[in-house]
C-alpha positions in Angstrom: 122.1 82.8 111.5 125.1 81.9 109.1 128.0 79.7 110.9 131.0 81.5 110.5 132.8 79.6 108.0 136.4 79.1 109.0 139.2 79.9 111.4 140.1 83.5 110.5 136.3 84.6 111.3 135.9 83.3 114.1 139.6 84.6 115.3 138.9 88.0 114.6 134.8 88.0 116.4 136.7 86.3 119.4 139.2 89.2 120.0 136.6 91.9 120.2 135.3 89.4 123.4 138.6 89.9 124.8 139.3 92.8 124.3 141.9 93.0 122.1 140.5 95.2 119.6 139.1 98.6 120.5 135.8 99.0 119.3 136.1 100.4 116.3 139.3 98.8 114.9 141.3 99.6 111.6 142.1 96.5 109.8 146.0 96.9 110.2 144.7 96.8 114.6 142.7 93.5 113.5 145.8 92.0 111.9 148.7 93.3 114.5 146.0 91.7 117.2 145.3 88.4 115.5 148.3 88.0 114.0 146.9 87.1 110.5 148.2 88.5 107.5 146.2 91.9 106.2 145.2 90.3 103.3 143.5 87.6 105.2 141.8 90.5 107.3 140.7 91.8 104.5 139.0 89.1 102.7 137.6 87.6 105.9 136.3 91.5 106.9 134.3 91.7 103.7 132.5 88.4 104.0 131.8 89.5 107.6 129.9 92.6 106.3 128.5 90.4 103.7 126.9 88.3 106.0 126.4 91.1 108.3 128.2 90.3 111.6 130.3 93.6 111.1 129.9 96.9 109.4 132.2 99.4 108.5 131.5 102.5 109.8 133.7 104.3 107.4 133.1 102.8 104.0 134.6 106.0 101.5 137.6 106.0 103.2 140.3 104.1 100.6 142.5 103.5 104.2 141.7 103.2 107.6 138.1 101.9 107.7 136.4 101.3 110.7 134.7 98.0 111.3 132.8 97.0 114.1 130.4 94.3 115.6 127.0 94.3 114.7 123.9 93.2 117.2 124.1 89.8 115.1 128.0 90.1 115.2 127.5 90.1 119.1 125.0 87.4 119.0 127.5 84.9 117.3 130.8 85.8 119.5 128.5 85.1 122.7 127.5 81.2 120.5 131.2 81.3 120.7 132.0 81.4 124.1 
């Protein structure tokens, strides 16, 4: 399993733990709840999908994706506890 590779990544896996983020969350949720910018929840949600610790559930919508863990994605936030 990939390390997560900086800060935001980790920030946003650890607020699905405490349960900040409804499961599924919009990326505008993700960034009111991590207070990161939504650019930088963007970026840091693709490379997440990319390595597979999240999926978007609704991928053709142009706003308002879903994203949520995946069984990996749980896997790393309990390495992070």
């Amino acid at each position: 399993m990939e390390e997560i590779s900086h800060g935001f990544c980790e920030n946003i896996v650890k607020q699905y733990d405490k349960n900040k983020l409804a499961r599924p969350s919009t990326p505008s949720i993700i960034s009111e709840k991590t207070a990161l910018y939504p650019s930088h929840v963007s970026l840091t949600l693709s490379e997440l999908v990319e390595k597979k610790l999240v999926v978007c559930l609704t991928p053709k919508l142009r706003k308002g994706r879903l994203y949520e863990l995946t069984k990996d994605g749980h896997s790393v936030l309990k390495n992070l506890k």
